[in-house]
ROKE-350664 format. One record per residue (C-alpha): residue in three letters; x, y negated, z negated. Coordinates in steps of 0.1 Angstrom, whole numbers, plus 2048, in hexadecimal, padded with zeros to 3 digits. Each point is the difference from the previous one (the first is absolute). Layout:
ROKE-350664
+-----+------+-------+-----+
: res : east : north :  up :
+-----+------+-------+-----+
: ALA :    X :     Y :   Z :
...
+-----+------+-------+-----+
//
This chain:
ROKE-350664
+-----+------+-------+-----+
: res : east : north :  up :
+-----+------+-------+-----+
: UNK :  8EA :   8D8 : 8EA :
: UNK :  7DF :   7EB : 7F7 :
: UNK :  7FB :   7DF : 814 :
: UNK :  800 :   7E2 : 7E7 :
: UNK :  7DD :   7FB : 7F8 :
: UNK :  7E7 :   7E5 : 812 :
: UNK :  805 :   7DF : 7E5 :
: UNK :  7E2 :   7FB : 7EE :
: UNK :  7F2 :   7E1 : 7F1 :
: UNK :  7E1 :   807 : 7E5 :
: UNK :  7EB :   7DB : 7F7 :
: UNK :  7EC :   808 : 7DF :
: UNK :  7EB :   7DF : 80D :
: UNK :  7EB :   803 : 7D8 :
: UNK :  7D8 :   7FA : 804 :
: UNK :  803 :   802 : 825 :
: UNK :  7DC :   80F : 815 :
: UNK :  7F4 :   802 : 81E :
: UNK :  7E7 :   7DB : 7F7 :
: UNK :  822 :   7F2 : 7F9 :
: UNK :  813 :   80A : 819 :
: UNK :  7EC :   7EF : 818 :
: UNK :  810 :   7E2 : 7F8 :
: UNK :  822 :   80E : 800 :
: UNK :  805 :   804 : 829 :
: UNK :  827 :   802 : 7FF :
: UNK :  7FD :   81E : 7E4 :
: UNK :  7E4 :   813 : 815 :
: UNK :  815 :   7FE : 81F :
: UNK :  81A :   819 : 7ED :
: UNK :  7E0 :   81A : 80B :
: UNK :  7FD :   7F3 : 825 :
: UNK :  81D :   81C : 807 :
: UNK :  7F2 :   819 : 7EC :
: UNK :  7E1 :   807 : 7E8 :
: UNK :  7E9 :   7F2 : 7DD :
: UNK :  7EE :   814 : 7E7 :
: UNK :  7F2 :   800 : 7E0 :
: UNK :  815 :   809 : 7E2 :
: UNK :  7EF :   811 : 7E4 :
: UNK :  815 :   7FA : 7E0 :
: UNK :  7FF :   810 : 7E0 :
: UNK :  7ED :   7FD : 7DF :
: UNK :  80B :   7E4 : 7F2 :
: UNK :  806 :   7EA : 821 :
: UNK :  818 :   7E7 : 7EB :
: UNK :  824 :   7FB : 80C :
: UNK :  815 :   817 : 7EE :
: UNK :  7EC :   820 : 800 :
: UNK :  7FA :   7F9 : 828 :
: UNK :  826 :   7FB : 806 :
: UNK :  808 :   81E : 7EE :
: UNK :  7EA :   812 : 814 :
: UNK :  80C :   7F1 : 81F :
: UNK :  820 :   809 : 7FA :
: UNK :  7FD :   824 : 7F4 :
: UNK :  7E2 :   80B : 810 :
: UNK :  7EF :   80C : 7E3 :
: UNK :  7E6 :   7F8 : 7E8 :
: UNK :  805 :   7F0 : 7DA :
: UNK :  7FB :   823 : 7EF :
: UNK :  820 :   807 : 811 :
: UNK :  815 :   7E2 : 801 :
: UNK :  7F5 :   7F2 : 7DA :
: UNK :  7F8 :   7D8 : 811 :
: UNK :  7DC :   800 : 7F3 :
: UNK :  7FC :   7DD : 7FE :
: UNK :  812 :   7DF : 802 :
: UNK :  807 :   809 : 7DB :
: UNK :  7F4 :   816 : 7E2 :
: UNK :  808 :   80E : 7DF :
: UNK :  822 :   809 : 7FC :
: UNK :  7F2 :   81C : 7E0 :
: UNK :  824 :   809 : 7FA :
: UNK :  80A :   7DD : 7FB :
: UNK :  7D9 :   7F6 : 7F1 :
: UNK :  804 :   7E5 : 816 :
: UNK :  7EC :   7EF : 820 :
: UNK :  819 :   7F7 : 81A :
: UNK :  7F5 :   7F4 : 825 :
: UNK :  815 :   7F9 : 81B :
: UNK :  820 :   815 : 7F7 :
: UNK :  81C :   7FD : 819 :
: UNK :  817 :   822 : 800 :
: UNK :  7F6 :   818 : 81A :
: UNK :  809 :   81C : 7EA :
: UNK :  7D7 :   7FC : 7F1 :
: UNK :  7FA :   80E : 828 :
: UNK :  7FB :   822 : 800 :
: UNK :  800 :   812 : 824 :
: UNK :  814 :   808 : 821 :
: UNK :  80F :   7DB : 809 :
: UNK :  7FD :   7F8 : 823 :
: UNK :  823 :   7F5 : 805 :
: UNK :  80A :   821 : 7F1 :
: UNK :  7EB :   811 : 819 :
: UNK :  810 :   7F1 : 819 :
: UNK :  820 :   803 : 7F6 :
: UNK :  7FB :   824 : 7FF :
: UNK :  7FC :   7FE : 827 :
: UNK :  813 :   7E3 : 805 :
: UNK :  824 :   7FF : 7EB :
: UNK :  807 :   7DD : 7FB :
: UNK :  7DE :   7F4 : 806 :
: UNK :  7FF :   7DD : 7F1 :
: UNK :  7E3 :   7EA : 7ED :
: UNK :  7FA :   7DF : 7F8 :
: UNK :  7E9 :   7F2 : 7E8 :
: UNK :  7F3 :   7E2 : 800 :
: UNK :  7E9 :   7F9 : 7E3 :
: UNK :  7ED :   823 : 7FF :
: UNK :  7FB :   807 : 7DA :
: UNK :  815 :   81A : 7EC :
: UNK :  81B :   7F6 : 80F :
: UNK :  817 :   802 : 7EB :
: UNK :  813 :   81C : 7FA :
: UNK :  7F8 :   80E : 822 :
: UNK :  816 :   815 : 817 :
: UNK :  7FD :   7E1 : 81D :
: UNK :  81E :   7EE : 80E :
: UNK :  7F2 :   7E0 : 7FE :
: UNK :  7E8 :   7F1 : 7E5 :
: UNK :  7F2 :   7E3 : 7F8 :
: UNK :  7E6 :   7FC : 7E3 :
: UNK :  7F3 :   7E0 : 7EF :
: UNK :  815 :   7FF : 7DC :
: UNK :  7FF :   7E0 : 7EA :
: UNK :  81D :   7F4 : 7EF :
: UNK :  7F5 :   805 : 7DB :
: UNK :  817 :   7E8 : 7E9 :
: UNK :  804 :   808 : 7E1 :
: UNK :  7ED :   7E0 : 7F2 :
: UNK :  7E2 :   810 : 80E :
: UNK :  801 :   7EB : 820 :
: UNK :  7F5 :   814 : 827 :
: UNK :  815 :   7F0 : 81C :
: UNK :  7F5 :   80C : 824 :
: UNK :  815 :   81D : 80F :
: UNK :  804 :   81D : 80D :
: UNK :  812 :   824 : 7FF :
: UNK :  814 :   80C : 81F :
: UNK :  814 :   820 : 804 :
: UNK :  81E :   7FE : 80A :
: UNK :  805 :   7E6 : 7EA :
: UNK :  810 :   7E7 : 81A :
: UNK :  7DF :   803 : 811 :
: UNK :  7F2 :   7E4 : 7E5 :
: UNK :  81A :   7E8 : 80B :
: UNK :  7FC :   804 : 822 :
: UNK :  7DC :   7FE : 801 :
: UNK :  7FD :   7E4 : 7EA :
: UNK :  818 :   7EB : 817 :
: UNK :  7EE :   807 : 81B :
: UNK :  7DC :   7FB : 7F2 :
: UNK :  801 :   7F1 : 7E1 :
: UNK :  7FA :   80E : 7DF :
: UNK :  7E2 :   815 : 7FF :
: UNK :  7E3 :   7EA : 7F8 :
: UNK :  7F1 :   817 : 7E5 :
: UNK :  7E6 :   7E2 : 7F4 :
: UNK :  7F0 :   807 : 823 :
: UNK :  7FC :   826 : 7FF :
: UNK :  7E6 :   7FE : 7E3 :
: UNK :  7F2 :   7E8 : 7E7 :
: UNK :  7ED :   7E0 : 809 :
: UNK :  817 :   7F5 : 81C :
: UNK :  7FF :   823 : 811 :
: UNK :  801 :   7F8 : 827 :
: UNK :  811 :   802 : 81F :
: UNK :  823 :   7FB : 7F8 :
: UNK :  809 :   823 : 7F0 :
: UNK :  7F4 :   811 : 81B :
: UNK :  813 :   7EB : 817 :
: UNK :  824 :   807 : 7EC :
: UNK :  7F7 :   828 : 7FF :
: UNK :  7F9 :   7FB : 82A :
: UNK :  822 :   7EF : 804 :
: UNK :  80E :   817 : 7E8 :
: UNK :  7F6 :   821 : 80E :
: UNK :  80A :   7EC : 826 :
: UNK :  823 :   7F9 : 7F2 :
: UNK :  805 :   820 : 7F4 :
: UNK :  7F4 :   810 : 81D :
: UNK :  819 :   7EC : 81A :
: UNK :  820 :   804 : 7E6 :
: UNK :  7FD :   824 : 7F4 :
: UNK :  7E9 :   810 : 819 :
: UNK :  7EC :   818 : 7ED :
: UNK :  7EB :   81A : 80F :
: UNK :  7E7 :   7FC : 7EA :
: UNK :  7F2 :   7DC : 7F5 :
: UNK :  7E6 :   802 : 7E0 :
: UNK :  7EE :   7DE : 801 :
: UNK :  7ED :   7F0 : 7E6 :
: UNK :  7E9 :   7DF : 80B :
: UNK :  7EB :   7FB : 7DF :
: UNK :  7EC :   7DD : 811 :
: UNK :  7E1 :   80D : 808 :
: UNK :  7FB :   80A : 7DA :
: UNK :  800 :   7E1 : 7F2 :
: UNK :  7E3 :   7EA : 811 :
: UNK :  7EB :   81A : 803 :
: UNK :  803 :   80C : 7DD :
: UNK :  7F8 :   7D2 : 7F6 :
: UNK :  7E2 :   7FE : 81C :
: UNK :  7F3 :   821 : 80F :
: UNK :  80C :   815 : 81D :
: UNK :  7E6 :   7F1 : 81C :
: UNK :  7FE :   7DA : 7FE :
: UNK :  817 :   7E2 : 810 :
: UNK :  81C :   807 : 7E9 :
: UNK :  805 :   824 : 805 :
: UNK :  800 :   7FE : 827 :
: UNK :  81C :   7E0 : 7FB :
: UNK :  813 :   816 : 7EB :
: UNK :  802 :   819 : 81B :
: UNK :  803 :   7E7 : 81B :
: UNK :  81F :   7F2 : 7F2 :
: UNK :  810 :   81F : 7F2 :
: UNK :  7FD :   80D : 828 :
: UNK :  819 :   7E0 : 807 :
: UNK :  817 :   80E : 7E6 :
: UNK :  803 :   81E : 808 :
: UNK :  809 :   7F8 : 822 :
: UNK :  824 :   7FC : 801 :
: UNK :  7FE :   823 : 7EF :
: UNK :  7EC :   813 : 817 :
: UNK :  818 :   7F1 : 821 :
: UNK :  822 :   80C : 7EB :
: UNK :  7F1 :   820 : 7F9 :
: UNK :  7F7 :   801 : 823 :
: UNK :  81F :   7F6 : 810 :
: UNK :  80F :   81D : 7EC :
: UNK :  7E8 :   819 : 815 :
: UNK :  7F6 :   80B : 7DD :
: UNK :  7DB :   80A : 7FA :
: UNK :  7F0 :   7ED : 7EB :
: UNK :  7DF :   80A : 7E9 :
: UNK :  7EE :   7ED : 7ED :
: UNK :  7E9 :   80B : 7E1 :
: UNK :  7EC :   7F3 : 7E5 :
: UNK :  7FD :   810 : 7DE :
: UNK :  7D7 :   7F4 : 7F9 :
: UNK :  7E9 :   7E8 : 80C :
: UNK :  7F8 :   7E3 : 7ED :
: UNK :  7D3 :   7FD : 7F5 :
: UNK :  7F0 :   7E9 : 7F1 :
: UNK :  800 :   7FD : 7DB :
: UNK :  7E7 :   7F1 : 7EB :
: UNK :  7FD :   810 : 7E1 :
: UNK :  81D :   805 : 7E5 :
: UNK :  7F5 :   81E : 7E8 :
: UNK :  812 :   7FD : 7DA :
: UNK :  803 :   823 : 7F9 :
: UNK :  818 :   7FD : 7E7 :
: UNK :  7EC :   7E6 : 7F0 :
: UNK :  7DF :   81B : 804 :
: UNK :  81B :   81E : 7ED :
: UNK :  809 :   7E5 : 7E3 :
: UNK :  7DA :   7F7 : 7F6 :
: UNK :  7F8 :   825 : 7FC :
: UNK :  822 :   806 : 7E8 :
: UNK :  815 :   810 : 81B :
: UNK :  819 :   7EA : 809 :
: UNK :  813 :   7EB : 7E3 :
: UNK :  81A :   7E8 : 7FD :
: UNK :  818 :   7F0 : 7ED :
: UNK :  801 :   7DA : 7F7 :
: UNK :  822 :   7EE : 7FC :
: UNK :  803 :   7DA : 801 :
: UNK :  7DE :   7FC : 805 :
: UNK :  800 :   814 : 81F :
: UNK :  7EF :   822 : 807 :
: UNK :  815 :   820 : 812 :
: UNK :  7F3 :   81F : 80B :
: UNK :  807 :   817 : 7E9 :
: UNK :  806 :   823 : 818 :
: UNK :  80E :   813 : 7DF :
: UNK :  7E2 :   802 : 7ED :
: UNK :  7E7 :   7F9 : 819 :
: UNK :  7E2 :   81B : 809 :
: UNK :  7FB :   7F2 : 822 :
: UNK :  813 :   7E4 : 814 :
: UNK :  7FE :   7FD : 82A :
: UNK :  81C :   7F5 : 814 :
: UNK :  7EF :   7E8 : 817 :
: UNK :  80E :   805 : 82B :
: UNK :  7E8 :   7E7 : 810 :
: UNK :  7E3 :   819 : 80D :
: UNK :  808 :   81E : 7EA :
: UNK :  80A :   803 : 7D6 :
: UNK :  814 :   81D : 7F1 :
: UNK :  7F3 :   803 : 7DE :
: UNK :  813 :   815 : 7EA :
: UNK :  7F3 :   813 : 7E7 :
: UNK :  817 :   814 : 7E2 :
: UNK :  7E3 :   816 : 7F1 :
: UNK :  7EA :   816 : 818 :
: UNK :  7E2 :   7FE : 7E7 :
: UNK :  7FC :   7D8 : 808 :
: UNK :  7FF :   809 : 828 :
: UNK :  7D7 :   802 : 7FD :
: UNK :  800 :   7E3 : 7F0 :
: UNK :  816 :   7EC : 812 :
: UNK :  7F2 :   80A : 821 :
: UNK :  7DF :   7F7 : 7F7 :
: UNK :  809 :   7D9 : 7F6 :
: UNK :  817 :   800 : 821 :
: UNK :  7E2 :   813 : 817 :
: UNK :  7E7 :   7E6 : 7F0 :
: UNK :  814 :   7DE : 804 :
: UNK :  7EF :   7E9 : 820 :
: UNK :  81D :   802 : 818 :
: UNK :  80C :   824 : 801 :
: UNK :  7F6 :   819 : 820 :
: UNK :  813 :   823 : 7F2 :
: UNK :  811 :   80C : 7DE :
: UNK :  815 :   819 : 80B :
: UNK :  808 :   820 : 7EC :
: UNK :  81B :   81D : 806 :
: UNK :  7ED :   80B : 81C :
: UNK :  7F6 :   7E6 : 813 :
: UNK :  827 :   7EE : 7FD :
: UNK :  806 :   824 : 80F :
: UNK :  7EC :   7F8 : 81E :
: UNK :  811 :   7DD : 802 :
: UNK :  823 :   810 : 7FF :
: UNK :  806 :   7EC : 7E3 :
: UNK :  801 :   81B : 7E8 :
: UNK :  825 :   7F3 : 7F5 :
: UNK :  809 :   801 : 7D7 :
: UNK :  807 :   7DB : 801 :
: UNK :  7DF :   7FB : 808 :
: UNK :  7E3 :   7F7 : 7EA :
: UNK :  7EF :   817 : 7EF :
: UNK :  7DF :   7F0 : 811 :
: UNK :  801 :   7EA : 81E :
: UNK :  7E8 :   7E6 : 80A :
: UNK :  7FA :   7F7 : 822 :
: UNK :  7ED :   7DC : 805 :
: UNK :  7E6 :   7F8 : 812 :
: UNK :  7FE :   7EE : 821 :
: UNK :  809 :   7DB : 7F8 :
: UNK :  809 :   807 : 7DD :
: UNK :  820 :   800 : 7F3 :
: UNK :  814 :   80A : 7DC :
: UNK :  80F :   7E8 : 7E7 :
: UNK :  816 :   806 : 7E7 :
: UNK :  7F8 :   7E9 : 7E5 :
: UNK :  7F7 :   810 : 7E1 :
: UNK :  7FC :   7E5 : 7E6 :
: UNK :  7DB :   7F0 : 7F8 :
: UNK :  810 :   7E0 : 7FA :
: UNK :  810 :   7E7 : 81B :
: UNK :  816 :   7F3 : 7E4 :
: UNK :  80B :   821 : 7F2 :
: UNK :  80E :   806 : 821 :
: UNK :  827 :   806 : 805 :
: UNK :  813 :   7E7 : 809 :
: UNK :  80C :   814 : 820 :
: UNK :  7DA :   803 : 80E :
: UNK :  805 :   7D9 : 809 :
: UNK :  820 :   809 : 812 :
: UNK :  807 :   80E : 821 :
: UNK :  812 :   822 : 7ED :
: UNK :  7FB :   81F : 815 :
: UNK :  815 :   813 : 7E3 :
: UNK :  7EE :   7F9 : 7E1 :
: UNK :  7DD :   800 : 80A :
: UNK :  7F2 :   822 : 7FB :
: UNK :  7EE :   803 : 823 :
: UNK :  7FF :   7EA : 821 :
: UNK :  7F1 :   7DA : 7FD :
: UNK :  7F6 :   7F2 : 81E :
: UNK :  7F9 :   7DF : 7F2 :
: UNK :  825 :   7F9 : 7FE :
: UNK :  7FA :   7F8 : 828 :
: UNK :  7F1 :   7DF : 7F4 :
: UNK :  807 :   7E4 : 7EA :
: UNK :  7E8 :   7FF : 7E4 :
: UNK :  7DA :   7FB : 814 :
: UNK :  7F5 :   7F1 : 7D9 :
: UNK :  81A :   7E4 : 801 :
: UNK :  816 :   803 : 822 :
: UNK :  80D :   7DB : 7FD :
: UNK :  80D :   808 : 7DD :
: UNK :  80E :   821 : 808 :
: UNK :  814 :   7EE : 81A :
: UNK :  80B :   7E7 : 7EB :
: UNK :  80C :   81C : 7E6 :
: UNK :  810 :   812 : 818 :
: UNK :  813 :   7DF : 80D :
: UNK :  80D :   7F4 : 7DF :
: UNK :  80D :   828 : 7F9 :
: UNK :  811 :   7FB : 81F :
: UNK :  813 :   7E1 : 7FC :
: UNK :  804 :   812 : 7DA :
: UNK :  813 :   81E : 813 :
: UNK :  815 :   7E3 : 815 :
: UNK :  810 :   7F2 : 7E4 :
: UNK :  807 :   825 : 7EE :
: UNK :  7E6 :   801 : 7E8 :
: UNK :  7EB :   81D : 7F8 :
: UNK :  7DA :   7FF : 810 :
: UNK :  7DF :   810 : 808 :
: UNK :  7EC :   7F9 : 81C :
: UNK :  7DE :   802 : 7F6 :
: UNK :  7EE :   802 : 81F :
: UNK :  7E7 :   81D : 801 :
: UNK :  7DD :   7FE : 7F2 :
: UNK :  7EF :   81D : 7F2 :
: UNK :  7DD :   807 : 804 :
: UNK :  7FE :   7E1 : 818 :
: UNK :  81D :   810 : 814 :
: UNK :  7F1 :   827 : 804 :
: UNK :  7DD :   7EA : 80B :
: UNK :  814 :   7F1 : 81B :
: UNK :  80A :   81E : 811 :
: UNK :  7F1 :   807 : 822 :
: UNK :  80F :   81F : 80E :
: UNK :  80D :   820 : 7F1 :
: UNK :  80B :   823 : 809 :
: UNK :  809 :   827 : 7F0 :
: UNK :  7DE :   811 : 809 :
: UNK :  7FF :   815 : 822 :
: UNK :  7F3 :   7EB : 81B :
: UNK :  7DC :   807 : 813 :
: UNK :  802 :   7E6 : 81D :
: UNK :  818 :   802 : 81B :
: UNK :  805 :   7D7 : 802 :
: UNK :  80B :   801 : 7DA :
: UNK :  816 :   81D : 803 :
: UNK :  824 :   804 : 808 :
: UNK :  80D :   802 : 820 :
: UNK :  81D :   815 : 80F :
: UNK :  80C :   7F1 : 824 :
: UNK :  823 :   80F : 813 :
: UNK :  818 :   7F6 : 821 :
: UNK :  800 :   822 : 80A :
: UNK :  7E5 :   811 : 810 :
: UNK :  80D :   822 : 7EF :
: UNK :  7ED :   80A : 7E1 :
: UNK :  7DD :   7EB : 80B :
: UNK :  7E2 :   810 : 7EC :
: UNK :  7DA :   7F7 : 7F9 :
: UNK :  80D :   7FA : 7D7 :
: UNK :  81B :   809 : 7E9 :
: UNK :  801 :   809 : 7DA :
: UNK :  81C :   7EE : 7EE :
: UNK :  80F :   822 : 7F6 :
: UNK :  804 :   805 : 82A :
: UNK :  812 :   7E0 : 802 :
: UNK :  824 :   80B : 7F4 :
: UNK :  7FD :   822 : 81D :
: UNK :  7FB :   7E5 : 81D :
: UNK :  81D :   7EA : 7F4 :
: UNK :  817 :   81D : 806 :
: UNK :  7ED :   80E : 81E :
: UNK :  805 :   7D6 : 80E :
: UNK :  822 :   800 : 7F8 :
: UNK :  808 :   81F : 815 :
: UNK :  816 :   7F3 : 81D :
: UNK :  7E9 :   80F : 821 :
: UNK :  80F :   821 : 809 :
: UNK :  80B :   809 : 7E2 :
: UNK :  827 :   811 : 7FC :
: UNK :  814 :   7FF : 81E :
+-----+------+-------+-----+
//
């Protein structure tokens, strides 16, 4: 028969490198045992096509993730951060070790795609969304009782602290105690980790000031208790990062560029503008560093390539051939990709007027907003005192059952503030992600982020093999 596999605990420690980790001397022990390299990750390096890739070992052509988000054509609608894993094409990693191991169990704690997944455990953020229209914090667990349990133990999932202005340690000290509670009542073998903290200051103020190496400094204390329990499981314990985190400094409006030349149109209702995907010639789906722009009718690709290659901001337009060379050749993709350039970074916005703005760009709405906005990070850098007051008085509004919108994130203001960004391949080795193991089994000079799904199975081997 097989021996029961070596227990394996994976930390996706987000924005972690080899600058930060200096200041993180509990995580960099987990290598004292064993060994550190560089990760290369994929074109885009943003969270869900990394993970995917992670996790099946291939490419976006193949698994379909080819961004945070993109054009859903069959729906004629932009949609970012989806949650079923059915959208994850590929060999999962669980099923591949299931096919060596029968019985081989997973949890996971706050990877994305989650749900849906063939894991025994899972836990994903999940809002309560009342039919009034108001967002409660809380989360999705499978088996159900897992909710209940969890939120005994912890709390309820403090959702207001995973993203939006008051992003910050707390979420990514629930998911540590989480995955830690899991891990000593069920005993997985394998323990998928997410620890979003490093994202968020570094994103507000740069990857290589004060505030990024006390971000790092006091994520290390959290993850503490984490790395003994592991320990005292004699599981090995990896820890990754999907991207590094560079400095930004320029926000490039290329939707804004497509909509003076005729491409991109909208709609207006109540005085407020929407993107208009259906009848539009050109629109980009803004994923921090790179843009999938989508484009219906072939004969507008010269033009709309030119306007993209020409905008101040943008390093590479891709075509078929060069997404080829990317691996991100995938039909979801756009039918052009941009790729920014160092310290620049991709807005959504499309309107030419701050008050013919939706009223959802001034809200921290990851599902309406047709692209990622950093700026929801911050409270409104125009007027921060008011956009705290706003968001107070919607707050006590919410307390006493009535319906509310908090206000809080500026627009051009907010995409000025931002100081670091991701999504294009990395070029220095202190800004790139890092891939550090307990084991001394698997140590190489670097590994590709297709590689990384091969040396979790090869890890969680037991030594010797059958018996």
């Amino acid at each position: 028969m097989n021996r029961r596999p070596t227990p394996l605990v994976v930390l996706n420690v987000v924005g972690l490198t080899p600058r930060l980790l200096k200041h993180m001397p509990r995580l960099a022990a987990t290598a004292r045992t064993g060994w550190q390299a560089p990760l290369a990750p994929v074109l885009p390096a943003v969270t869900c096509s990394m993970q995917a890739t992670l996790l099946t070992g291939a490419p976006p052509r193949e698994h379909g993730i080819v961004g945070n988000g993109w054009y859903f054509r069959d729906l004629g609608e932009v949609l970012l951060w989806r949650q079923h894993n059915a959208l994850v094409g590929g060999d999962k990693l669980w099923d591949a070790a299931r096919r060596r191991w029968p019985g081989y169990t997973v949890a996971n704690i706050c990877w994305w795609y989650a749900m849906g997944a063939a894991t025994d455990w899972t836990v994903t953020p999940r809002p309560v969304y009342h039919a009034d229209g108001r967002k409660d914090p809380d989360c999705y667990t499978d088996p159900p009782e897992l909710h209940d349990e969890l939120t005994d133990a912890l709390g309820t999932f403090p959702l207001f602290n995973y993203w939006g202005p008051g992003a910050g340690l707390a979420s990514s000290r629930w998911i540590c105690r989480a995955a830690q509670h899991v891990m000593e009542r069920h005993d997985p073998d394998l323990t998928l980790v997410y620890v979003p903290h490093l994202d968020y200051d570094l994103q507000r103020f740069g990857p290589d000031g004060r505030r990024a190496a006390s971000a790092a400094a006091r994520l290390d204390r959290v993850l503490g208790p984490l790395l003994d329990a592991a320990r005292d499981r004699g599981a090995t314990v990896v820890v990754l990062s999907e991207y590094g985190i560079t400095p930004a400094r320029r926000p490039v409006d290329v939707n804004r560029a497509l909509r003076r030349e005729g491409l991109l149109r909208v709609y207006t209702q109540a005085g407020m503008e929407y993107l208009d995907p259906w009848t539009s010639r050109a629109f980009a789906v803004a994923d921090h560093q790179v843009a999938h722009v989508y484009v219906p009718d072939p004969a507008d690709l010269p033009m709309v390539r030119k306007v993209c290659a020409d905008l101040p901001g943008v390093a590479e337009v891709l075509g078929e051939e060069d997404k080829a060379a990317y691996g991100l050749d995938h039909p979801r993709a756009g039918d052009l990709v941009l790729v920014a350039e160092p310290e620049a970074w991709f807005t959504y916005y499309y309107w030419l007027e701050e008050d013919r703005a939706p009223d959802f760009a001034r809200l921290v709405e990851i599902h309406r907003k047709p692209g990622y906005d950093p700026a929801e990070l911050f409270f409104d850098p125009a007027a921060p005192g008011a956009a705290r007051f706003r968001t107070a008085v919607a707050l006590a509004r919410k307390k006493v059952g009535l319906r509310y919108l908090i206000s809080s994130v500026g627009l051009d203001a907010g995409a000025a503030a931002v100081r670091g960004t991701h999504g294009r391949l990395p070029v220095g080795s202190q800004d790139s992600p890092v891939l550090l193991c307990s084991d001394p089994r698997g140590a190489r000079e670097r590994y590709e982020a297709t590689e990384v799904k091969d040396l979790l199975l090869d890890l969680a081997s037991p030594i010797g093999g059958q018996v």
